[in-house]
ChimeraX commands (.cxc) that place a marker at each C-alpha (Angstrom):
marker #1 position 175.65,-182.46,-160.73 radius 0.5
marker #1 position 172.71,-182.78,-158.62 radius 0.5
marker #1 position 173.80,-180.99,-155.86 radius 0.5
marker #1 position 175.09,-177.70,-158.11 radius 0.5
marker #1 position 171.68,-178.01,-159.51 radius 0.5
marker #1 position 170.23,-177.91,-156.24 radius 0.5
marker #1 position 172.14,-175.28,-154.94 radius 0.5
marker #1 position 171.15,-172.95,-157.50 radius 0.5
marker #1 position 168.06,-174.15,-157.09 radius 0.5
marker #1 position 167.69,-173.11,-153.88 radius 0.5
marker #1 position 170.02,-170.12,-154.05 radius 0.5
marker #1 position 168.07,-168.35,-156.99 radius 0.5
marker #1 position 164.41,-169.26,-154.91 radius 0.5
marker #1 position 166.22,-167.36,-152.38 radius 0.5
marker #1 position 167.54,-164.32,-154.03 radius 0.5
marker #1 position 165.19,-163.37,-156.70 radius 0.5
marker #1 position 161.35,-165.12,-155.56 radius 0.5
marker #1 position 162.36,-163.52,-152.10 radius 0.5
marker #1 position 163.40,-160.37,-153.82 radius 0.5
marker #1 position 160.57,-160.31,-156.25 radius 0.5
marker #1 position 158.22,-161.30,-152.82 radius 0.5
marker #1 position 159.29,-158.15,-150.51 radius 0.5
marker #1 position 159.54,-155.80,-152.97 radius 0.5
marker #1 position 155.91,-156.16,-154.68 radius 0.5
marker #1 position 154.40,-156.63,-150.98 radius 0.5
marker #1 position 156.26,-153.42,-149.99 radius 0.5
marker #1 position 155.38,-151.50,-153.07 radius 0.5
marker #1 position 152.03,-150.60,-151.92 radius 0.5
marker #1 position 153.35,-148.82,-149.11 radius 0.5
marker #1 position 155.10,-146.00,-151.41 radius 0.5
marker #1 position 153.56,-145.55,-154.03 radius 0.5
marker #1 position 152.11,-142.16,-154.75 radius 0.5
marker #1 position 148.73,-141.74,-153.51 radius 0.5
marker #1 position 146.06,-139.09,-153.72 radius 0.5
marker #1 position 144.44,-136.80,-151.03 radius 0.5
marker #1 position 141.15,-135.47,-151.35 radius 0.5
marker #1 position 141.79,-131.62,-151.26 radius 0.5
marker #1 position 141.99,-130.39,-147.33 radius 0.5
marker #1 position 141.58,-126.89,-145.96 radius 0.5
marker #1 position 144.72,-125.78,-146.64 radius 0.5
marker #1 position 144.99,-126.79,-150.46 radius 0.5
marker #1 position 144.24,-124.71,-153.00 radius 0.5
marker #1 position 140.77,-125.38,-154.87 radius 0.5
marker #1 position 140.80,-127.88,-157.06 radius 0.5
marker #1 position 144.53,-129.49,-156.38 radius 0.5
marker #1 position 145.38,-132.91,-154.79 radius 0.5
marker #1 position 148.09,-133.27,-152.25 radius 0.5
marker #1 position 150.19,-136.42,-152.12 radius 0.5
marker #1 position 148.69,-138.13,-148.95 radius 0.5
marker #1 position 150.87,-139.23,-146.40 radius 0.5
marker #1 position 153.92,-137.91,-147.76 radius 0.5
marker #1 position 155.97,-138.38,-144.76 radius 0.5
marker #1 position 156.09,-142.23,-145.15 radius 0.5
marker #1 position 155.49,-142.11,-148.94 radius 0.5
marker #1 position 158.38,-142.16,-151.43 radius 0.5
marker #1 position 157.95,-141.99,-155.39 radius 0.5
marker #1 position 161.64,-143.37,-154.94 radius 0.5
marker #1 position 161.18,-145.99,-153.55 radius 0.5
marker #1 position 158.25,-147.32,-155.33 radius 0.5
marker #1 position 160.13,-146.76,-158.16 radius 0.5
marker #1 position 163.08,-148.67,-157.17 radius 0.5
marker #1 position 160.82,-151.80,-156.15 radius 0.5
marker #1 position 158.63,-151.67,-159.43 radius 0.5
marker #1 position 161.92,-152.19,-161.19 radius 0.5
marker #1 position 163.05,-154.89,-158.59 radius 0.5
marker #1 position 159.68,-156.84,-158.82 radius 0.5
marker #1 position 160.66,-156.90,-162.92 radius 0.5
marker #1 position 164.40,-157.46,-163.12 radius 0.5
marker #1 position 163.87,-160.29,-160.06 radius 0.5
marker #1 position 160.87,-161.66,-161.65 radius 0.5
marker #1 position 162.66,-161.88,-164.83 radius 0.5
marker #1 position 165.77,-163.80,-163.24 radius 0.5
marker #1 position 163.51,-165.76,-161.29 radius 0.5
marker #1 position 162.90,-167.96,-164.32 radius 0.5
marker #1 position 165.83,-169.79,-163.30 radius 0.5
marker #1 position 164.27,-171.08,-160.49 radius 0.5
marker #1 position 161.86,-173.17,-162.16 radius 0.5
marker #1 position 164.01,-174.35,-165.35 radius 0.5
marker #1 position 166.47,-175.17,-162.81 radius 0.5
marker #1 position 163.89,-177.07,-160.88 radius 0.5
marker #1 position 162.93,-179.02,-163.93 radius 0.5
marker #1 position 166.50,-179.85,-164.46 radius 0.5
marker #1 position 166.68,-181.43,-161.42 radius 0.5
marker #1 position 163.46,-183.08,-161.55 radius 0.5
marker #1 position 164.56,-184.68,-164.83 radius 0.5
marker #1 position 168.42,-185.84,-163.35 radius 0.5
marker #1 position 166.69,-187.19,-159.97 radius 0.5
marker #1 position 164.03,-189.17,-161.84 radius 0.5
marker #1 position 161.01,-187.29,-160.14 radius 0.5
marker #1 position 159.27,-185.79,-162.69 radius 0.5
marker #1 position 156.06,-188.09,-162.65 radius 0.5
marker #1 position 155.85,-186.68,-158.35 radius 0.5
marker #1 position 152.78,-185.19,-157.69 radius 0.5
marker #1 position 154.70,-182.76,-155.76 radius 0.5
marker #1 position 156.74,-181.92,-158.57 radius 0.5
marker #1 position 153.83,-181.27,-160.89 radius 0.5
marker #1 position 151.37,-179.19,-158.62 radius 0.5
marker #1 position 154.54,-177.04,-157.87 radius 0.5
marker #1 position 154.81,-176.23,-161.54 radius 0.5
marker #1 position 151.35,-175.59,-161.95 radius 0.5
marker #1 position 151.56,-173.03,-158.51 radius 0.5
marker #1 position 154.76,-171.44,-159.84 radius 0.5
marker #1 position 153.44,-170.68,-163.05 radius 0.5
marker #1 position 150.27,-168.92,-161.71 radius 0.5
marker #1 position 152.38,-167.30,-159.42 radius 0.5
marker #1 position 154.40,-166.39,-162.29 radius 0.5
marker #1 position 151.64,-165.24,-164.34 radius 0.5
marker #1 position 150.25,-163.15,-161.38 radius 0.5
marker #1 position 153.57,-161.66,-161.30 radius 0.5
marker #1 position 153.60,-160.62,-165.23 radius 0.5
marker #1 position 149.97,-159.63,-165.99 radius 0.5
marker #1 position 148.54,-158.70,-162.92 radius 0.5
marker #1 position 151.44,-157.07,-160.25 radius 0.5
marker #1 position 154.00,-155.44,-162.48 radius 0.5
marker #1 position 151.14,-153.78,-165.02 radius 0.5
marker #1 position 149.11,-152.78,-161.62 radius 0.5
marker #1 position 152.35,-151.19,-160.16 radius 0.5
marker #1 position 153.42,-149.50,-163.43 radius 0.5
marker #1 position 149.89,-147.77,-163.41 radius 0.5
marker #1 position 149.85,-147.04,-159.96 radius 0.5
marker #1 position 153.41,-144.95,-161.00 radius 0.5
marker #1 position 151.73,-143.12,-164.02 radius 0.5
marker #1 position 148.48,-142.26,-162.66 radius 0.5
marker #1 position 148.06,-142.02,-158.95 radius 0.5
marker #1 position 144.34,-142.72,-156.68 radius 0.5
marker #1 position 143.33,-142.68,-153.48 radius 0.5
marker #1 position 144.67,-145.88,-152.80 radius 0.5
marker #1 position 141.86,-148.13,-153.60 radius 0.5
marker #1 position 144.08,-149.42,-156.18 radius 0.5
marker #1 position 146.87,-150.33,-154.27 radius 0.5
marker #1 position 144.28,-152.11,-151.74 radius 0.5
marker #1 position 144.01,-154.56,-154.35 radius 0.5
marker #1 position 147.69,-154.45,-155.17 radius 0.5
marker #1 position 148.70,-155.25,-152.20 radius 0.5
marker #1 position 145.86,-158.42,-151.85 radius 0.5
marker #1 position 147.29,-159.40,-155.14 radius 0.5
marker #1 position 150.68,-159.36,-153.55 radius 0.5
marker #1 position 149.69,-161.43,-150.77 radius 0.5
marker #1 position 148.06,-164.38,-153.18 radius 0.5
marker #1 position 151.50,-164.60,-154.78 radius 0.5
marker #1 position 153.43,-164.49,-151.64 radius 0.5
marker #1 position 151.06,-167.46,-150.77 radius 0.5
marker #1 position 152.00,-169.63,-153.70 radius 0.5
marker #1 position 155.21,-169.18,-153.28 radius 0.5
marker #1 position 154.87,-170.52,-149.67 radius 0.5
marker #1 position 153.07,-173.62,-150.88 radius 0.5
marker #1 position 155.20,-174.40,-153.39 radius 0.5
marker #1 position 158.00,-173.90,-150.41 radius 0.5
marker #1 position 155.96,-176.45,-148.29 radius 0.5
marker #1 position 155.50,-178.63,-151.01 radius 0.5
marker #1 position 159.66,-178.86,-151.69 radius 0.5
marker #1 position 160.11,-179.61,-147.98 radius 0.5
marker #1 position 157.48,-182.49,-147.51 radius 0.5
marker #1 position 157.30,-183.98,-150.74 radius 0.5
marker #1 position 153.94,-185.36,-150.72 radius 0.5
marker #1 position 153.45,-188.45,-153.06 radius 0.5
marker #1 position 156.97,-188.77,-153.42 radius 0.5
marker #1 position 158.73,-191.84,-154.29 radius 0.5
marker #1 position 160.68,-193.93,-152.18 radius 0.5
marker link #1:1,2 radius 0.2
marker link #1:2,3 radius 0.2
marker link #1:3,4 radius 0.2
marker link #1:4,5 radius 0.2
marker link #1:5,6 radius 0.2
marker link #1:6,7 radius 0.2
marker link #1:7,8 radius 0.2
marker link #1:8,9 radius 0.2
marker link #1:9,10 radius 0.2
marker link #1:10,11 radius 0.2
marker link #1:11,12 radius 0.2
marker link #1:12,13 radius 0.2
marker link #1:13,14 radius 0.2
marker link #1:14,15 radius 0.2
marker link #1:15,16 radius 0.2
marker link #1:16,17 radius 0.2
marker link #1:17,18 radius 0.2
marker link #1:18,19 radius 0.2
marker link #1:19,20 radius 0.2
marker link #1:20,21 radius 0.2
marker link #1:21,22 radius 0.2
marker link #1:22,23 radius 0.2
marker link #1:23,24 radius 0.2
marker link #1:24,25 radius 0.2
marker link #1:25,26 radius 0.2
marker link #1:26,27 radius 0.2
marker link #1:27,28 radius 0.2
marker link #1:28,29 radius 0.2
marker link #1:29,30 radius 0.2
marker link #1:30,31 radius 0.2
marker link #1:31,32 radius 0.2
marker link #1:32,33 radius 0.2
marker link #1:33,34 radius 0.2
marker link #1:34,35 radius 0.2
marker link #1:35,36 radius 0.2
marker link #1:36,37 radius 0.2
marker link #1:37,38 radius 0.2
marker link #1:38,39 radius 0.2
marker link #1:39,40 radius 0.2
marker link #1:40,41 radius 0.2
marker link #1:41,42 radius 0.2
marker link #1:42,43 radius 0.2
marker link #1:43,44 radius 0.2
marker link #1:44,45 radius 0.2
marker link #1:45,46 radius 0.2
marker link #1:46,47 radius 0.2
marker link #1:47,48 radius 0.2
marker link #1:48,49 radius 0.2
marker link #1:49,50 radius 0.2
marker link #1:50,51 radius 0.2
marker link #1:51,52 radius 0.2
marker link #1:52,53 radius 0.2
marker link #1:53,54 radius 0.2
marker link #1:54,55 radius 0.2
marker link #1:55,56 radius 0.2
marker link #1:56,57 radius 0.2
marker link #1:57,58 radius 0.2
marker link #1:58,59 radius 0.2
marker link #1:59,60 radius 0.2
marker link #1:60,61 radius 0.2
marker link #1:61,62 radius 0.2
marker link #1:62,63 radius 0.2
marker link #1:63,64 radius 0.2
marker link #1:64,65 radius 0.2
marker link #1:65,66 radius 0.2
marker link #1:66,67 radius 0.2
marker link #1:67,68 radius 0.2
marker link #1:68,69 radius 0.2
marker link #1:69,70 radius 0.2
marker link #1:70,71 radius 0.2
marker link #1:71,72 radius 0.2
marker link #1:72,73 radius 0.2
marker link #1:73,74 radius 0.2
marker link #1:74,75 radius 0.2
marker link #1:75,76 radius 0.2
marker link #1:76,77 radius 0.2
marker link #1:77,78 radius 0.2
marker link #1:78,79 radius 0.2
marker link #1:79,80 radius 0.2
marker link #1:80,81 radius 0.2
marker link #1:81,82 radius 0.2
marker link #1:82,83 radius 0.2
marker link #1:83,84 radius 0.2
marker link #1:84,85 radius 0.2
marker link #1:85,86 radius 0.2
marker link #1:86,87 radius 0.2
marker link #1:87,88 radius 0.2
marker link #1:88,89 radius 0.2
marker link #1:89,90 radius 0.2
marker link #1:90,91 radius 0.2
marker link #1:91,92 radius 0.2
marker link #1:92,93 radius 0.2
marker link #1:93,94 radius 0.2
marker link #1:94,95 radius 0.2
marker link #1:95,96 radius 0.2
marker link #1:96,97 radius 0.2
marker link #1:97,98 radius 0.2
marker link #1:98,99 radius 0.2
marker link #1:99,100 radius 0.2
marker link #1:100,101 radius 0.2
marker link #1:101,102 radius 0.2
marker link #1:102,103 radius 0.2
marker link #1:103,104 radius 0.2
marker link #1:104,105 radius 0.2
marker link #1:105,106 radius 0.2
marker link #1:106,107 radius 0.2
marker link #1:107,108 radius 0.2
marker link #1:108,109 radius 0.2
marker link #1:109,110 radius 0.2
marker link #1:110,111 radius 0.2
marker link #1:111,112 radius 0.2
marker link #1:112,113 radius 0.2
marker link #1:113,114 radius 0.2
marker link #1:114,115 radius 0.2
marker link #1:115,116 radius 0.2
marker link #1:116,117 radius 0.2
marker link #1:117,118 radius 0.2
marker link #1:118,119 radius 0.2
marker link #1:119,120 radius 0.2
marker link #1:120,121 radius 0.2
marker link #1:121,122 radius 0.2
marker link #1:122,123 radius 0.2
marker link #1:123,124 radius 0.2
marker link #1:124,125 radius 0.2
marker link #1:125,126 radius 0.2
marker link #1:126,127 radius 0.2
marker link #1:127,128 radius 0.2
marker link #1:128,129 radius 0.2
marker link #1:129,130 radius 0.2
marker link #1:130,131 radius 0.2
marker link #1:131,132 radius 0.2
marker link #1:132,133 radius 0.2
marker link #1:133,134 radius 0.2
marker link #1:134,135 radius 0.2
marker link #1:135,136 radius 0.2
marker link #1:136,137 radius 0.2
marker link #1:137,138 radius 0.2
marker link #1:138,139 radius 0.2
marker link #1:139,140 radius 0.2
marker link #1:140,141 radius 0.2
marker link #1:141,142 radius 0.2
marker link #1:142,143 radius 0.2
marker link #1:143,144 radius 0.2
marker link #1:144,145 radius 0.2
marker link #1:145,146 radius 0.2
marker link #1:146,147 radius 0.2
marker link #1:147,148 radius 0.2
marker link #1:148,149 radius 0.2
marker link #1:149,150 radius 0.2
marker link #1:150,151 radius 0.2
marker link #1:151,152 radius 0.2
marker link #1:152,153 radius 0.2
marker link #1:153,154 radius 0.2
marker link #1:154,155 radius 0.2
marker link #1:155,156 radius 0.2
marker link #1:156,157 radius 0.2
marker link #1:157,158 radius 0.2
marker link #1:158,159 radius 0.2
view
């Protein structure tokens, strides 16, 4: 039973943190942004800035990946839990400080990165916005790669 557990442990950490991981740090990088008006727009109109590489699309397409992959990636931890509680190693300090990282990275995910990117969608700037989307990004790219450091050493573990 362990090792199924583990496996889908592992598996879903895998598939849907990695998913939810490159799409919100790849978001930022086509989303709609704003141009101030240039010489040859019309008074008064803003131009979508750096359309060539920009792709309403695409930032669609990884807003709804961040949520359906963030959603899924609840199995990750109650899987993780699971095994905690079957191997006996719920009382690790490892353990415990990984729950506390994935559920900030967790709640990152649900009330800072998804609303940022679903306003990003609806109402377009000149990127300052998605400066701070894409620092926000980064933090929970970072937990995640603690909490992956913290599954492969173990500190405080028991024998």
């Amino acid at each position: 039973m362990e090792g199924l557990l583990l496996s889908v442990h592992v598996l879903a950490g895998i598939v849907f943190v990695g998913g939810s991981a490159v799409a919100t740090s790849l978001f930022p990088r086509y989303a709609p942004v704003l141009a101030s008006v240039g010489v040859g727009a019309a008074s008064g109109e803003s131009t979508p800035a750096g359309s060539d590489e920009r792709s309403r699309a695409v930032a669609l397409a990884l807003h709804r990946i961040t949520r359906v992959y963030g959603i899924f990636g609840i199995v990750v931890p109650a899987v993780g839990i699971a095994l905690a509680i079957a191997q006996g190693r719920m009382g690790e300090i490892w353990i415990m400080v990984s729950m506390v990282l994935t559920a900030a990275a967790g709640l990152l995910l649900a009330l800072q990165i998804y609303p940022r990117q679903r306003d990003a969608l609806a109402d377009p700037d000149d990127g300052t916005r998605l400066r701070k989307l894409s620092m926000t990004a980064g933090i929970y790219n970072l937990l995640w790669a603690i909490v992956v450091v913290l599954m492969i050493v173990r500190p405080g573990a028991y024998a």
